[in-house]
MARMI-979622 format. One record per residue (C-alpha): residue in three letters; x, y, z. Coordinates in steps of 0.5 Angstrom, whole numbers, plus 500, padded with zeros to 3 digits. Layout:
BEGIN
alaXYZ;...
***
This chain:
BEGIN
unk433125306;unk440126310;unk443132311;unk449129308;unk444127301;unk441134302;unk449137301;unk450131294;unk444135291;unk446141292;unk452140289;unk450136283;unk445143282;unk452148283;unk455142278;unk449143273;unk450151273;unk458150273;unk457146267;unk453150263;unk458156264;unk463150262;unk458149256;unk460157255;unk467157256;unk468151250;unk463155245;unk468161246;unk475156246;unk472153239;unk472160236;unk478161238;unk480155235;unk477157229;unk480164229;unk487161231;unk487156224;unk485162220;unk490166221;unk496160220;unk493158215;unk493166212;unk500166213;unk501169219;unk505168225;unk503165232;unk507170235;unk503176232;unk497172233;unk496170240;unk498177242;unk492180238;unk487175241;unk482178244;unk483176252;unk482171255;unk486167251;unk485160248;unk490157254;unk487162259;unk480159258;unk483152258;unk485153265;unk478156267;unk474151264;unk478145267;unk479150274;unk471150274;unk470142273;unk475140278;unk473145283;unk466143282;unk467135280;unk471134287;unk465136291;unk460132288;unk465127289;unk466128296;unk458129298;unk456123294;unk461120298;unk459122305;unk452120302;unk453114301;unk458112306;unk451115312;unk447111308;unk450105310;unk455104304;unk462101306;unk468105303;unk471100300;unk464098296;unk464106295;unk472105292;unk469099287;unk464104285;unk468110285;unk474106282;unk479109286;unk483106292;unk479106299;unk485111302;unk482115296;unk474114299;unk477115307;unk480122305;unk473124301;unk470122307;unk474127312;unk476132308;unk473140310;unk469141305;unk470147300;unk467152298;unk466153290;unk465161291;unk470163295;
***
């Protein structure tokens, strides 16, 4: 296994993880959700509800959970990329398979790496 597979691999395992957390996140914004309906449909007014709900927010979690799925999906991109790209895969036959532009495979490919824990 290349070094470059090896790098795909374990960021489809800090994916899984990130996801289970996001698995979490939407459990906690349903409920929100829920809690949000049954207060309006009690009459009450949004400006007295939001500031009573329990932090986060609804709109704070929803920032998080799409923070995690970029942070986490564009490093699965880019290592699958460079994985392919090592193993003998032309950045347009990456492109097609990707859906992007080959620009788009050619900056995957030179772009430094992030780091999720940082």
């Amino acid at each position: 296994m290349t070094p470059e597979t090896q790098a795909f691999v374990h960021a489809l395992h800090d994916l899984e993880a990130a996801l289970q957390r996001n698995i979490e996140m939407t459990e906690r914004m349903q409920g929100r959700i829920a809690y949000l309906r049954r207060e309006l449909s009690e009459g009450h007014k949004l400006p007295e509800i939001v500031p009573a709900e329990q932090s986060p927010l609804l709109v704070q979690l929803l920032t998080e959970s799409a923070n995690l799925l970029h942070t986490y999906g564009t490093r699965v991109r880019r290592t699958e990329a460079r994985a392919l790209h090592r193993e003998g895969m032309s950045t347009e036959g990456i492109a097609r398979l990707f859906g992007v532009s080959r620009q788009r495979v050619q900056a995957l490919l030179r772009d430094v790496p992030i780091d999720p824990q940082a």
